[in-house]
C-alpha positions in Angstrom: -22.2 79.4 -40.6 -25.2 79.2 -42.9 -28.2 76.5 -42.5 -27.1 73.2 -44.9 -29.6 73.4 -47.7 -32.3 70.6 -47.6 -30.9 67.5 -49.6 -32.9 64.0 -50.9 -32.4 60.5 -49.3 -29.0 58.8 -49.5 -27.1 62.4 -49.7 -24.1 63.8 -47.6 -23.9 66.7 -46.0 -20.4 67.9 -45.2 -19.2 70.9 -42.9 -15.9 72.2 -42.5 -16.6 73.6 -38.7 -20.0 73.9 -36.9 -20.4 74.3 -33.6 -23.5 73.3 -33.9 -25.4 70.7 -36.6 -29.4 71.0 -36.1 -30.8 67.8 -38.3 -34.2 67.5 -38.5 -37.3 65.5 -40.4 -40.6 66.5 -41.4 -43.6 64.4 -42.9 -44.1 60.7 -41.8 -40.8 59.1 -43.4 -38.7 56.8 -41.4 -35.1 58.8 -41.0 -31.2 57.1 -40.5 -28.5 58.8 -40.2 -25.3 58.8 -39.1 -23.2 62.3 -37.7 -19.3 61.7 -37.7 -16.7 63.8 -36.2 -13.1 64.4 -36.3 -9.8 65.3 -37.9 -9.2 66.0 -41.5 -7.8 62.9 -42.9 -4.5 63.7 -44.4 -3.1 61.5 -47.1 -4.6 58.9 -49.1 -8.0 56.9 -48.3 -8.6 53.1 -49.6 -12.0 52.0 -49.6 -13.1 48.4 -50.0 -16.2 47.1 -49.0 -16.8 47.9 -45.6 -12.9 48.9 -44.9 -11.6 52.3 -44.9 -7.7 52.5 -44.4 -5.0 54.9 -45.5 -2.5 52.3 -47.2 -2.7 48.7 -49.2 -0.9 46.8 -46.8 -3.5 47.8 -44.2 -6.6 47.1 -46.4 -5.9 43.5 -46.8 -4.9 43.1 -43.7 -8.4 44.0 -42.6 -9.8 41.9 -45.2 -7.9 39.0 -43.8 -8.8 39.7 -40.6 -12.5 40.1 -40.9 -12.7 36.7 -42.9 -10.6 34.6 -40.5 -13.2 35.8 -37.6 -10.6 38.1 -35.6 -13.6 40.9 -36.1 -16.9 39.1 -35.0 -19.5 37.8 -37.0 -22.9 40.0 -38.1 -25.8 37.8 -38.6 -27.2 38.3 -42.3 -23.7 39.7 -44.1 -22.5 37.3 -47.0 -19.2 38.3 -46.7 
């Protein structure tokens, strides 16, 4: 597998198999990031907000979860 070509804050870099993912920074910027892992999703993907679930009924399910509590509170979020 080939290097991933450089990319500009706020990009995605996707691979479909590496063994190995080398990330690295250069100059004095600050870096975030987050690496995720795992199997392909098959079938459909809702998004909404900060929920990511694979049909309606689900999605609002999480909604109503995460506003009556049953998810913990984050100190700062609006929502």
């Amino acid at each position: 597998m080939s290097a991933a070509p450089a990319w500009l804050p706020v990009h995605l870099a996707s691979w479909a198999a590496a063994p190995k993912v080398h990330l690295a920074a250069h100059g004095d910027e600050t870096v975030e990031r987050a690496l995720l892992g795992g199997q392909p999703v098959q079938g459909d993907v809702l998004l909404s907000g900060p929920f990511v679930m694979d049909r309606p009924e689900r999605l609002e399910r999480a909604k109503r979860d995460f506003a009556g509590g049953r998810m913990g509170r984050l100190e700062g979020v609006p929502f």
